[in-house]
LODO-239358 format. One line per 4 residues: number of its first residue (from 1); their letters; for each residue x, y, z of N, C-alpha, C. Coordinates in nm, 3 decimals. Layout:
% residues N
NUM	A	X/Y/Z/X/Y/Z/X/Y/Z  ...
% end
This chain:
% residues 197
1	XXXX	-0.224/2.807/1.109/-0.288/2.677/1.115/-0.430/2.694/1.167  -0.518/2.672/1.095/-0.697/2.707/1.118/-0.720/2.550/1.185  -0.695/2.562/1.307/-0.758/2.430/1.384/-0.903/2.398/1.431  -0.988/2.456/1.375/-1.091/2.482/1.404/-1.168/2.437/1.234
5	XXXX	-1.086/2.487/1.118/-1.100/2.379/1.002/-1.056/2.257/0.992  -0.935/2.243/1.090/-0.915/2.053/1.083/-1.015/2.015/1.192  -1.056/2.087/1.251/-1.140/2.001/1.350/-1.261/1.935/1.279  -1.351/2.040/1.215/-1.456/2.029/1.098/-1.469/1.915/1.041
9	XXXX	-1.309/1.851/0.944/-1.261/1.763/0.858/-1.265/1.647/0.939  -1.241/1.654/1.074/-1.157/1.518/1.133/-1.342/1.453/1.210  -1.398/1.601/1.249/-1.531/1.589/1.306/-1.620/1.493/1.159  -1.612/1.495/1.053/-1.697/1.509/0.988/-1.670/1.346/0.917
13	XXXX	-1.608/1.272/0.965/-1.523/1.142/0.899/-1.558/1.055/0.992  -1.560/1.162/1.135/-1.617/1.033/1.258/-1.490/0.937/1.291  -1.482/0.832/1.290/-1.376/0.735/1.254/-1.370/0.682/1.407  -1.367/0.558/1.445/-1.348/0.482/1.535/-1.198/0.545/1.657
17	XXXX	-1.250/0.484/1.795/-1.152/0.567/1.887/-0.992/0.498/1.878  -0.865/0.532/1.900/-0.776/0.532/1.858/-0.690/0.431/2.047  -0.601/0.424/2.054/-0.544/0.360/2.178/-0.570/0.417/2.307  -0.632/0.545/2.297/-0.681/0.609/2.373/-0.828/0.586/2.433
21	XXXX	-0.883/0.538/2.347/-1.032/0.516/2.395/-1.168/0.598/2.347  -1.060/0.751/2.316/-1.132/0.853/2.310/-1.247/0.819/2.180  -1.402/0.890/2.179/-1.427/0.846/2.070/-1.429/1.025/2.057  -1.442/1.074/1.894/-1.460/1.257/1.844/-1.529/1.277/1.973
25	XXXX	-1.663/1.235/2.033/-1.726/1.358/2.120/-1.637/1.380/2.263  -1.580/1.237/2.328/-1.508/1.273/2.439/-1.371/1.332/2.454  -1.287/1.319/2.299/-1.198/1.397/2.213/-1.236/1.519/2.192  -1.316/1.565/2.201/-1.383/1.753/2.202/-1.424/1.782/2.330
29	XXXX	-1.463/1.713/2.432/-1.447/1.745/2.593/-1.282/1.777/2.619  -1.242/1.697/2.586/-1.089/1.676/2.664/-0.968/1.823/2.598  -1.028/1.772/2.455/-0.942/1.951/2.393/-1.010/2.062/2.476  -1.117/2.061/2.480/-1.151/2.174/2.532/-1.060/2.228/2.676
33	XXXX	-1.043/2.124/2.760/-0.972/2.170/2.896/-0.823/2.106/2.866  -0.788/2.084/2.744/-0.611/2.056/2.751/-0.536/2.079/2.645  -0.636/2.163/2.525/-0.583/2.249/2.385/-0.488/2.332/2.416  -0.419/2.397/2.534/-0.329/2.478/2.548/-0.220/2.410/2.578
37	XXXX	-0.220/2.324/2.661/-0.099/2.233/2.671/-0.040/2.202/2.581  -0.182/2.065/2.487/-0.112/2.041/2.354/-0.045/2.086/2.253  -0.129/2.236/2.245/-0.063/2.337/2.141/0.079/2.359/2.174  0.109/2.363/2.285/0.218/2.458/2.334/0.329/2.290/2.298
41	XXXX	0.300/2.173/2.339/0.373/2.037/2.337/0.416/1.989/2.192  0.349/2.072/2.085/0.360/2.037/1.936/0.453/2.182/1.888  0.385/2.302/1.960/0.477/2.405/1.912/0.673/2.409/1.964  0.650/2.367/2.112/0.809/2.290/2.156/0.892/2.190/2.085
45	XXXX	0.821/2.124/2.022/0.836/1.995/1.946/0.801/1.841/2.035  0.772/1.865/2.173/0.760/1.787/2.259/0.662/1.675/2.228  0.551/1.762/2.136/0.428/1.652/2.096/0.499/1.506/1.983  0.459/1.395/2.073/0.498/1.266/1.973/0.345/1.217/2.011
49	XXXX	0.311/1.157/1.893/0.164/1.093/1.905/0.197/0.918/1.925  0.063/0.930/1.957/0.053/0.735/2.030/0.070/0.679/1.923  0.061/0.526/1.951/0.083/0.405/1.880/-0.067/0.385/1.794  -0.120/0.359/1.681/-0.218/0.332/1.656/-0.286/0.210/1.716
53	XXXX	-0.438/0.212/1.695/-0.494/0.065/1.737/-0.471/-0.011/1.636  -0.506/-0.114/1.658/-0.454/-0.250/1.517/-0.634/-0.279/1.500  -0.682/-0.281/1.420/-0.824/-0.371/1.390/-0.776/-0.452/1.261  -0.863/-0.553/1.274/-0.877/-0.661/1.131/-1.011/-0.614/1.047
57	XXXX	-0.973/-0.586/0.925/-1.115/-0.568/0.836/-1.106/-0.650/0.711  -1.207/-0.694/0.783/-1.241/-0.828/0.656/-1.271/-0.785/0.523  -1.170/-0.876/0.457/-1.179/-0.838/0.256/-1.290/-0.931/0.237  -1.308/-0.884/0.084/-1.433/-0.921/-0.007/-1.405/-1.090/-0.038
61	XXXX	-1.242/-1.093/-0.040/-1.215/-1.274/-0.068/-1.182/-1.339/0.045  -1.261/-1.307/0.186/-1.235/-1.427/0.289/-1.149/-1.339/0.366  -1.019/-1.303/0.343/-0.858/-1.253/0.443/-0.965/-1.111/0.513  -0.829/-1.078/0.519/-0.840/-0.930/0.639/-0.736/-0.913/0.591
65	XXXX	-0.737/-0.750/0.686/-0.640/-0.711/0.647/-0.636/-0.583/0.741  -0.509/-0.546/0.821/-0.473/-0.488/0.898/-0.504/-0.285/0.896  -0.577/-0.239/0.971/-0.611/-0.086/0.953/-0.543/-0.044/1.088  -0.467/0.073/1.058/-0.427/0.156/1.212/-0.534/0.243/1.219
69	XXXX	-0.564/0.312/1.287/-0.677/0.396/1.382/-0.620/0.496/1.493  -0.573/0.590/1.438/-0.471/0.708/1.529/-0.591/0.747/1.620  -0.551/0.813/1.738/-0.634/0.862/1.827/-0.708/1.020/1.713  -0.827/1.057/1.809/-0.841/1.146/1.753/-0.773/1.299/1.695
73	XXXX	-0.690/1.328/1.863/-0.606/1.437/1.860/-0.482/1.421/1.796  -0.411/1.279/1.762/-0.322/1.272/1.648/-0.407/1.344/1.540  -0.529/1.271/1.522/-0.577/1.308/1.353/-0.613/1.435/1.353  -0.650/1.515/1.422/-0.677/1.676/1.453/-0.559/1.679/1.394
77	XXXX	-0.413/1.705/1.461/-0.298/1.751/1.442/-0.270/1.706/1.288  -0.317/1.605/1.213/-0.227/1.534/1.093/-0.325/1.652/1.013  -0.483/1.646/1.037/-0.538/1.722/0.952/-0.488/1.900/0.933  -0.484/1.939/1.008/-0.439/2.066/1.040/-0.310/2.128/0.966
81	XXXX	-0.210/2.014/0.983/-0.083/2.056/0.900/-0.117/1.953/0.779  -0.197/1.883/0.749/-0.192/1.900/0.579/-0.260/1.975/0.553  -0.331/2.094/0.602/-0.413/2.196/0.543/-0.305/2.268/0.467  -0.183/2.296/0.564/-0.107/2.387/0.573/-0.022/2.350/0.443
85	XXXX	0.016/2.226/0.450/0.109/2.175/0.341/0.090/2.160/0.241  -0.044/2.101/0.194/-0.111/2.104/0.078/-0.084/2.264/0.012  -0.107/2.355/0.053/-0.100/2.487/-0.024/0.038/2.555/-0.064  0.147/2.460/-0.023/0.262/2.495/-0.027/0.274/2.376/-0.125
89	XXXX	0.243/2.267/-0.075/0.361/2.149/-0.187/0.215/2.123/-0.299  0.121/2.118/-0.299/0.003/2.091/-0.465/0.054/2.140/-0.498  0.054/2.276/-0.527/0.088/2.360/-0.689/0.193/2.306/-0.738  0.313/2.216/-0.679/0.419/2.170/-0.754/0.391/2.054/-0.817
93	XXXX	0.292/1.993/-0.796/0.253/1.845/-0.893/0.189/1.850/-1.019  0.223/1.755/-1.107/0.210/1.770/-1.210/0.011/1.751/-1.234  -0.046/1.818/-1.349/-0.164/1.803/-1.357/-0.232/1.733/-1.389  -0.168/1.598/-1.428/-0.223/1.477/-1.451/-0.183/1.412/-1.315
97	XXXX	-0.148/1.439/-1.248/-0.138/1.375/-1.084/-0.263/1.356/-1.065  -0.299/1.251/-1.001/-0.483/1.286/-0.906/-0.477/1.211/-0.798  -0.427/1.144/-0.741/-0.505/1.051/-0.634/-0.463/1.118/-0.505  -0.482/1.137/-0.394/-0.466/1.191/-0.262/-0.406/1.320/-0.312
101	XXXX	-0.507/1.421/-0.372/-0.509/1.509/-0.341/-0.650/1.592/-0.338  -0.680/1.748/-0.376/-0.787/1.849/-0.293/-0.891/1.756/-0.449  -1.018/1.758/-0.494/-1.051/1.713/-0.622/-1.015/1.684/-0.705  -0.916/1.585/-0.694/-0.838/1.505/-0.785/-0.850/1.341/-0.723
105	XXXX	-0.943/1.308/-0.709/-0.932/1.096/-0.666/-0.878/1.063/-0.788  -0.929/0.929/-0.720/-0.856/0.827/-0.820/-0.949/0.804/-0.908  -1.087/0.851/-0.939/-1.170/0.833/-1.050/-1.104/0.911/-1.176  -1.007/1.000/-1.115/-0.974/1.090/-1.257/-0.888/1.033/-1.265
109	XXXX	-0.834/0.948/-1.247/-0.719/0.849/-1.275/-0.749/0.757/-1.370  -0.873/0.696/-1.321/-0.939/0.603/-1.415/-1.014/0.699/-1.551  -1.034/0.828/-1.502/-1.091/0.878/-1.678/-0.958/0.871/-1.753  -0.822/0.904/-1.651/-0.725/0.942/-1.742/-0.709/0.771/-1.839
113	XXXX	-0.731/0.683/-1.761/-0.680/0.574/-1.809/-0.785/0.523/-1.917  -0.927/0.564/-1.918/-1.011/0.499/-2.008/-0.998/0.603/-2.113  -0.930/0.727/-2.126/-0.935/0.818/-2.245/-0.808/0.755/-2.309  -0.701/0.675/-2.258/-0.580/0.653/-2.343/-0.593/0.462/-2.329
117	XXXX	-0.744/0.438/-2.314/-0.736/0.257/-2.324/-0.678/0.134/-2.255  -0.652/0.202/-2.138/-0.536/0.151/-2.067/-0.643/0.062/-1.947  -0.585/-0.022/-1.949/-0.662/-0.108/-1.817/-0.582/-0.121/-1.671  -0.628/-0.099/-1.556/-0.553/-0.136/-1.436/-0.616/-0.296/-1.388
121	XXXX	-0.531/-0.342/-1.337/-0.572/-0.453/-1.290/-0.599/-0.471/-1.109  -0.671/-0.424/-1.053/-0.669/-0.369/-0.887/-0.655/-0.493/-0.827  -0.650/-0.607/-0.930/-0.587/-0.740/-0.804/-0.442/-0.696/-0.753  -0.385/-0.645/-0.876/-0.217/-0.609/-0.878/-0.182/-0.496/-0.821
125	XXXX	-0.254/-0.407/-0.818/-0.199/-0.273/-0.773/-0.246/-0.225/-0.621  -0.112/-0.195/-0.594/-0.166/-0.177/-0.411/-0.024/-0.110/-0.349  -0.026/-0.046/-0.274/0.108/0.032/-0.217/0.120/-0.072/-0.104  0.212/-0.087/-0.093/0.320/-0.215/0.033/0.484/-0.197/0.026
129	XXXX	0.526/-0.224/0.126/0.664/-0.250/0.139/0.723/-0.364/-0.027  0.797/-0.339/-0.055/0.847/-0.412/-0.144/0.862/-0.595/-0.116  0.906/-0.599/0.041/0.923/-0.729/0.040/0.787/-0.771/0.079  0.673/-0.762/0.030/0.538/-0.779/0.063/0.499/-0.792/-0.086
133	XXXX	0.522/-0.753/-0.182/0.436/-0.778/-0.303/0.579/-0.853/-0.392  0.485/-0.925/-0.491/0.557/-0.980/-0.617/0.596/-0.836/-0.703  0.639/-0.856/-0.818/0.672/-0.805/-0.969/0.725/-0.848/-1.034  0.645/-0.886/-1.166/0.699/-0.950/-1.294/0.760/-1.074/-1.287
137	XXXX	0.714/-1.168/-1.135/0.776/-1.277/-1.120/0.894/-1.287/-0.993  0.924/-1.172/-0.975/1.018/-1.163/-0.907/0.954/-1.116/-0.737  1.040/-1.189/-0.642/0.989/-1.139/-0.485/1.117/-1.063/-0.387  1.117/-0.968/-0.368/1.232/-0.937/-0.261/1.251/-0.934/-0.169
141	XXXX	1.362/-0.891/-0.114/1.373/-0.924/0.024/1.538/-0.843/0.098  1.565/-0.821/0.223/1.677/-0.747/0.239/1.782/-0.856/0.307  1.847/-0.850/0.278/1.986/-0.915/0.243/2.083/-0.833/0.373  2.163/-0.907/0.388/2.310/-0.802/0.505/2.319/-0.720/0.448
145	XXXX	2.340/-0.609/0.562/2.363/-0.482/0.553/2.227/-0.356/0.483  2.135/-0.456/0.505/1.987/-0.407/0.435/1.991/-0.377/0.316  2.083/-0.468/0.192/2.076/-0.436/0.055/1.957/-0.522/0.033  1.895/-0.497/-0.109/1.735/-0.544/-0.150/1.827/-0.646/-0.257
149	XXXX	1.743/-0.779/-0.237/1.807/-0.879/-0.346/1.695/-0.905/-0.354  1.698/-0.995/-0.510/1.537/-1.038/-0.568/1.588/-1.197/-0.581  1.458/-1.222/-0.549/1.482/-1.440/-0.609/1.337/-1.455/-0.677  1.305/-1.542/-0.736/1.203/-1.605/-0.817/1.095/-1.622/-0.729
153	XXXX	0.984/-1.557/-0.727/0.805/-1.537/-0.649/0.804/-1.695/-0.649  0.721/-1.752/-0.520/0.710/-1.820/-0.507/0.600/-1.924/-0.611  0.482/-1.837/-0.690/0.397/-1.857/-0.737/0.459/-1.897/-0.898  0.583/-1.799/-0.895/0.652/-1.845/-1.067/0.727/-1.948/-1.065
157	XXXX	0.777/-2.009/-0.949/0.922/-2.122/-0.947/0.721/-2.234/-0.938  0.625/-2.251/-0.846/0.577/-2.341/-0.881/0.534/-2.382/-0.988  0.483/-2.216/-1.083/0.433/-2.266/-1.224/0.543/-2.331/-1.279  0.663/-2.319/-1.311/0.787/-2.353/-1.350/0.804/-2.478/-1.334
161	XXXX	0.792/-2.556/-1.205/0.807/-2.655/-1.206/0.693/-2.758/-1.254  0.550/-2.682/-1.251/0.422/-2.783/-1.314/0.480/-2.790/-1.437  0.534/-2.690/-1.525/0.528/-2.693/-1.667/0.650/-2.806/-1.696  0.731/-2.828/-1.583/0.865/-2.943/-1.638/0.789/-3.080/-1.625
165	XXXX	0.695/-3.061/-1.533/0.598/-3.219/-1.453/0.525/-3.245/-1.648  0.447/-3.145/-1.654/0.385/-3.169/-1.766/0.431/-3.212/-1.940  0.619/-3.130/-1.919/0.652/-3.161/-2.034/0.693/-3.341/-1.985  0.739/-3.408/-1.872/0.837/-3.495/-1.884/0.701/-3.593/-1.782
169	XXXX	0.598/-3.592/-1.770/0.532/-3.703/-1.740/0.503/-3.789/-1.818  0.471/-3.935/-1.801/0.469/-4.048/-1.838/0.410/-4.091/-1.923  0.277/-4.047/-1.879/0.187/-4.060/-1.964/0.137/-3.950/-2.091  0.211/-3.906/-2.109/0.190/-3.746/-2.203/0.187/-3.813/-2.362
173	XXXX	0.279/-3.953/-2.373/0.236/-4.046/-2.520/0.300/-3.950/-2.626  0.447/-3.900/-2.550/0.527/-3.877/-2.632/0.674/-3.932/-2.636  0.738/-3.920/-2.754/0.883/-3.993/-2.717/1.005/-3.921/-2.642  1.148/-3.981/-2.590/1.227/-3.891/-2.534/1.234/-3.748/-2.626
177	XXXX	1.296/-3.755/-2.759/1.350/-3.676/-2.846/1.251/-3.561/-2.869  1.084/-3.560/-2.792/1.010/-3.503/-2.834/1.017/-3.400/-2.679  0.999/-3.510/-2.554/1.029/-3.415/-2.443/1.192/-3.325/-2.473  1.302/-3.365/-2.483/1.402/-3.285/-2.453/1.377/-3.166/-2.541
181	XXXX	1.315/-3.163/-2.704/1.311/-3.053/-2.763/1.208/-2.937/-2.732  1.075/-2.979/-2.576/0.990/-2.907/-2.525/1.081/-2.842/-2.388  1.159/-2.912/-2.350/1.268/-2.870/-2.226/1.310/-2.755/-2.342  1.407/-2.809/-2.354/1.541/-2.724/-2.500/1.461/-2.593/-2.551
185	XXXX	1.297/-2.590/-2.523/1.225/-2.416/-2.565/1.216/-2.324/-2.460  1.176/-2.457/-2.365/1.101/-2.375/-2.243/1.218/-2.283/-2.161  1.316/-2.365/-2.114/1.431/-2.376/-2.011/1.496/-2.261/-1.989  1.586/-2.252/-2.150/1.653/-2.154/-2.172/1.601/-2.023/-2.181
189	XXXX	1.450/-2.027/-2.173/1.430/-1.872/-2.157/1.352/-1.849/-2.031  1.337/-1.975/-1.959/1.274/-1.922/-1.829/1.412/-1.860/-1.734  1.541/-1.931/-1.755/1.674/-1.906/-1.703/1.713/-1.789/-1.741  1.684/-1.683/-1.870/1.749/-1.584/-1.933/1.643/-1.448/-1.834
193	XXXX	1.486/-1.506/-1.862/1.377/-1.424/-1.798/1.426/-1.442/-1.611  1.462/-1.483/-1.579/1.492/-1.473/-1.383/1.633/-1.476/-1.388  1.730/-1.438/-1.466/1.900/-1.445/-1.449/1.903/-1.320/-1.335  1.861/-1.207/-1.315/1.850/-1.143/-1.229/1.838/-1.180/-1.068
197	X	1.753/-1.307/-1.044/1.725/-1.343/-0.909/1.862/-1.462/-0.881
% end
């Protein structure tokens, strides 16, 4: 483990101080007079790292949105053994893989995707816990005994219900026989499309 190359990596990113306080330069005082301890507290297995800090960083549409901030000497340690791991577990990924890894971002993701026409939509795509994002209409959630059950996104049961407001309002200056045969299209396949939830 070349700790002296994760130091480089972790030195060179900077990054705000962690629950500790420490910022990189008083984090390179402090290794200096307690790198033997630590080493020896991670080689025992004894080393468990702190709690991250919580900050809010404001998005481009108004919200925030929650960032952890490990102390520095966590991130020394995280950098250090993915040096190590990377050279053992990359070579097993496939070569159209790219994103979090050594020169592979996610721009070659996007060449891969503009050479085969393909569009991403980055409102939609985002890594989260499952019961945190929609799909295809559907929202989940864990159930007794922590099984995952799905019910109808909150955003599809409202469209669902504008579209019944719109077939069966009053003023729409159509007759019954004309609403029940706009129900009688819609219904049966919004019920067949969510039979799952």
């Amino acid at each position: 483990m070349n700790i002296v190359a994760a130091w480089k990596r972790v030195n060179a990113y900077r990054g705000g101080a962690g629950v500790d306080g420490r910022s990189i330069v008083k984090t390179a005082e402090y290794l200096r007079a307690h790198w033997p301890r630590i080493r020896e507290s991670f080689l025992d297995g004894s080393c468990r790292p702190l709690p991250v800090r919580r900050v809010q960083i404001p998005q481009p549409d108004g919200g925030t949105r929650e960032l952890g901030i490990p102390m520095a000497t966590d991130r020394l340690i995280q950098q250090a053994l993915l040096q190590v791991l990377q050279r053992i577990i990359d070579p097993t990924f496939s070569e159209h893989s790219c994103a979090f890894r050594p020169g592979r971002r996610a721009h070659g993701l996007r060449k891969l995707y503009d050479r085969f026409r393909l569009k991403v939509n980055d409102g939609k795509t985002a890594v989260a816990l499952a019961s945190h994002r929609k799909f295809l209409g559907y929202a989940f959630w864990c159930g007794p005994g922590g099984t995952v059950k799905c019910r109808v996104a909150d955003k599809a049961l409202k469209t669902f219900k504008q579209r019944i407001r719109q077939f069966t309002r009053r003023s729409g200056g159509r007759n019954l026989i004309e609403i029940v045969e706009r129900l009688l299209a819609y219904m049966p396949g919004w019920k067949a499309y969510f039979q799952l939830a």
